[in-house]
C-alpha positions as MATLAB code, in Angstrom:
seq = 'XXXXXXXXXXXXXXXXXXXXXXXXXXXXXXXXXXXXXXXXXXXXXXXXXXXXXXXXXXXXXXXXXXXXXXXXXXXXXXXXXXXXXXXXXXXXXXXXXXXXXXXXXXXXXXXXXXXXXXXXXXXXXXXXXXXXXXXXXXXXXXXXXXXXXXXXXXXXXXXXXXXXXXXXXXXXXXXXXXXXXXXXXXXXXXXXXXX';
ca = [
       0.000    0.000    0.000;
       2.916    2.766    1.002;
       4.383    1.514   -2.578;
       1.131    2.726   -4.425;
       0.851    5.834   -2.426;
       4.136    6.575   -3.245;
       3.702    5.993   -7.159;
       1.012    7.857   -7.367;
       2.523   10.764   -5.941;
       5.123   10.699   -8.416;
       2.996    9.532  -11.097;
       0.425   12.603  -10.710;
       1.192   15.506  -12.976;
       2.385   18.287  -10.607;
       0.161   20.715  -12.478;
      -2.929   18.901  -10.595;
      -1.056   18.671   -7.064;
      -0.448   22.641   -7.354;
      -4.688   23.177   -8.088;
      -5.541   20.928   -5.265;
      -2.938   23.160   -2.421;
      -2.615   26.659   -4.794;
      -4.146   29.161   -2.970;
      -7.680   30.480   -4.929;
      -6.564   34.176   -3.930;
      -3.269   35.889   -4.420;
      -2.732   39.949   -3.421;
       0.690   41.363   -4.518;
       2.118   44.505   -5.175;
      -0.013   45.844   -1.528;
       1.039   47.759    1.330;
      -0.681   44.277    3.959;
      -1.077   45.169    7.442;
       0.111   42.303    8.768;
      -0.486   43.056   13.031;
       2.431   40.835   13.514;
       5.340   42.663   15.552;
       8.016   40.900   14.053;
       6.307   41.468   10.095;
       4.255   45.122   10.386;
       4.411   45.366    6.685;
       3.810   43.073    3.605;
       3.758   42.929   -0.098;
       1.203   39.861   -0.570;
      -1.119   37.433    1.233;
      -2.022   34.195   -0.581;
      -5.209   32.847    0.774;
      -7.030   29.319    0.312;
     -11.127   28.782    1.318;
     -11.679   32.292    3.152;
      -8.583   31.880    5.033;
      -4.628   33.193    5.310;
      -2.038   30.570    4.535;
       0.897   33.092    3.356;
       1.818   36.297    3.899;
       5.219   37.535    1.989;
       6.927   39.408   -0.075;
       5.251   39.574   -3.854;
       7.975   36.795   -5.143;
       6.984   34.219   -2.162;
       3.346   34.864   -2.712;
       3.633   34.051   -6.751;
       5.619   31.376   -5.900;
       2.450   29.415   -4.600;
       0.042   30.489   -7.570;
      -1.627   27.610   -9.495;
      -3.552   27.240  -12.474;
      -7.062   28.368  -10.587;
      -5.448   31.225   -8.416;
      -6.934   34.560   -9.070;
      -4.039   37.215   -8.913;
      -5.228   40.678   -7.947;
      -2.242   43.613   -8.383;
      -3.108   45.850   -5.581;
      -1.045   48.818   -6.923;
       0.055   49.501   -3.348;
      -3.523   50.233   -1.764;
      -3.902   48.906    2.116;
      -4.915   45.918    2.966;
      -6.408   45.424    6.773;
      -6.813   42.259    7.456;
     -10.416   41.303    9.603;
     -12.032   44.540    8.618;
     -15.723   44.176    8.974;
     -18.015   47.646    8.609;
     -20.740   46.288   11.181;
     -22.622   49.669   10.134;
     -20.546   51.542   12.165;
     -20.668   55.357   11.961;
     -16.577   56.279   11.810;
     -16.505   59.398   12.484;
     -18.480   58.968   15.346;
     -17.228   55.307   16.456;
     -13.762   56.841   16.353;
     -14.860   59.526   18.639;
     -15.989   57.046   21.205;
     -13.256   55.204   21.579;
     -11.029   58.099   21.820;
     -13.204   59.822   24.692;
     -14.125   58.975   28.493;
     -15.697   55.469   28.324;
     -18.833   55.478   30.584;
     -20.664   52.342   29.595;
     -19.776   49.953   31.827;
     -19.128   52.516   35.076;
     -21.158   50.733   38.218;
     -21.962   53.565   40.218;
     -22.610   57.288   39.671;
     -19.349   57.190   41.627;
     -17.365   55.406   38.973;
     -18.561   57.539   36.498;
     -18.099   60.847   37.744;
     -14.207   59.638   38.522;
     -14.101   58.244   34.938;
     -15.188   61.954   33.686;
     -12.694   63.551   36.010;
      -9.833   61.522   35.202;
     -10.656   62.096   31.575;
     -11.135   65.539   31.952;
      -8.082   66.074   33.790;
      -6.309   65.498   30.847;
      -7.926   67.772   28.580;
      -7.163   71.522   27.900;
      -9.568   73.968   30.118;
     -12.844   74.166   28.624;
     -12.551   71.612   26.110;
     -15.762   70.097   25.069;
     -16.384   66.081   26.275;
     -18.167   64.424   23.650;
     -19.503   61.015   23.642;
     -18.894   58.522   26.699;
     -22.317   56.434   26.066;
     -23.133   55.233   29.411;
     -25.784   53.295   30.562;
     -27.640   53.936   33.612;
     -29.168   50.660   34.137;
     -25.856   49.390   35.559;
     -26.175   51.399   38.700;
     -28.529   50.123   41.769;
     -30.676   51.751   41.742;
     -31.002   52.909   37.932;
     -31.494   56.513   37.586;
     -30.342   59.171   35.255;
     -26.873   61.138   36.562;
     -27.496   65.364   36.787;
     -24.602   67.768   36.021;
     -24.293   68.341   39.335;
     -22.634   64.757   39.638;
     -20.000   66.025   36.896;
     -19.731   69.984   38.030;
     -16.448   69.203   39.874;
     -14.742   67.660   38.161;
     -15.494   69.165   34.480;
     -15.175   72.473   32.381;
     -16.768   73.154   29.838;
     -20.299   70.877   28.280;
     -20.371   67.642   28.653;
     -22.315   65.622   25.741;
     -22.983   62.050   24.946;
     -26.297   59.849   24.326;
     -27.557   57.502   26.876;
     -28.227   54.054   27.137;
     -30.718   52.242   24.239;
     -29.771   55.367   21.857;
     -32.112   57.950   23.603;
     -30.601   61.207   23.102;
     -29.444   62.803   26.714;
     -26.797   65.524   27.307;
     -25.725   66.712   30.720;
     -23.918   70.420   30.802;
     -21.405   71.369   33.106;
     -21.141   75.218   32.530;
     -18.226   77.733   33.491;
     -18.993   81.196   33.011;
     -18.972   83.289   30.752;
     -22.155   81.926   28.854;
     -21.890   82.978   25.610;
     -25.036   82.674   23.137;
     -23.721   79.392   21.281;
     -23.655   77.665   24.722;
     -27.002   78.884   25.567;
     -28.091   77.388   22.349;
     -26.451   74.407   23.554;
     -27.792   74.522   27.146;
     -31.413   74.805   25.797;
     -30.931   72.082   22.960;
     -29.765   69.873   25.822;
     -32.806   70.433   28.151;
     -34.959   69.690   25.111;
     -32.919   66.067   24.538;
     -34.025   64.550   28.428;
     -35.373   65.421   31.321;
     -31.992   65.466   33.084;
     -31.399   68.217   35.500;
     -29.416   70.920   34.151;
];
């Protein structure tokens, strides 16, 4: 039996052997983020069934390509790899990450230190957008005021609450000028939170 395997491995045209392990998908000429430390950067990513099996320069990348490969030139546009657009918003996704994250703050304790610490780092009077909490975590649920945040922030505090209902909570230092007072009002009219 190991005698007839062996045959027929030799015996098969190598042409055949190459479809059967060739990747289907070949990407050369690409700047390939590659999130690997020790290999930031590559030219090419062969792929086989929906999946990675080589990542390369563009000459060890061709080097796998069989008769069935498709072989796209990527004329050095980025690849990402696991990129998914989940109907994400980026602007504002990217906002949310970067700002105080509220969501998962236990206590109207927690989150007034998570504002403070965040706002500690900010220029005076810079504007805190975003945060997203949800209000349902604390015991017992009920919406935070902006007297919870007047210590330990400048400026207006913004950001929507919990099942996407649009909330704001303002934490004012004089001078008002009119665009804040726009502000103020447009916040009162968003929730009934105490401003």
């Amino acid at each position: 039996m190991k005698f007839i395997l062996f045959v027929l491995l030799f015996v098969t045209p190598q042409s055949s052997l190459n479809s059967q392990i060739a990747p289907d998908l070949v990407l050369v000429n690409g700047r390939i983020w590659t999130v690997n430390e020790r290999q930031p950067e590559a030219e090419g990513v062969a792929c086989r069934d929906g999946r990675i099996i080589a990542v390369g320069t563009n000459a060890e990348v061709r080097r796998l390509v069989g008769s069935r490969t498709r072989v796209i030139d990527l004329g050095g546009r980025r690849v990402v790899p696991g990129f998914n657009d989940a109907h994400v918003h980026f602007h504002d996704g990217g906002r949310g990450i970067a700002s105080v994250q509220l969501r998962n703050a236990r206590s109207p304790e927690e989150f007034r230190e998570r504002i403070r610490a965040f706002a500690a780092k900010l220029p005076k009077g810079r504007w805190i957008t975003e945060g997203n909490w949800d209000h349902e975590n604390w015991q017992p649920a009920s919406l935070p005021t902006r007297q919870l945040i007047d210590a330990c922030s400048s400026g207006i505090f913004i950001c929507p609450v919990s099942a996407g209902v649009p909330a704001a909570l303002a934490s004012i230092d004089p001078p008002l000028d009119e665009g804040i007072l726009r502000m103020k009002k447009l916040c009162a009219s968003l929730a009934t939170l105490e401003l």
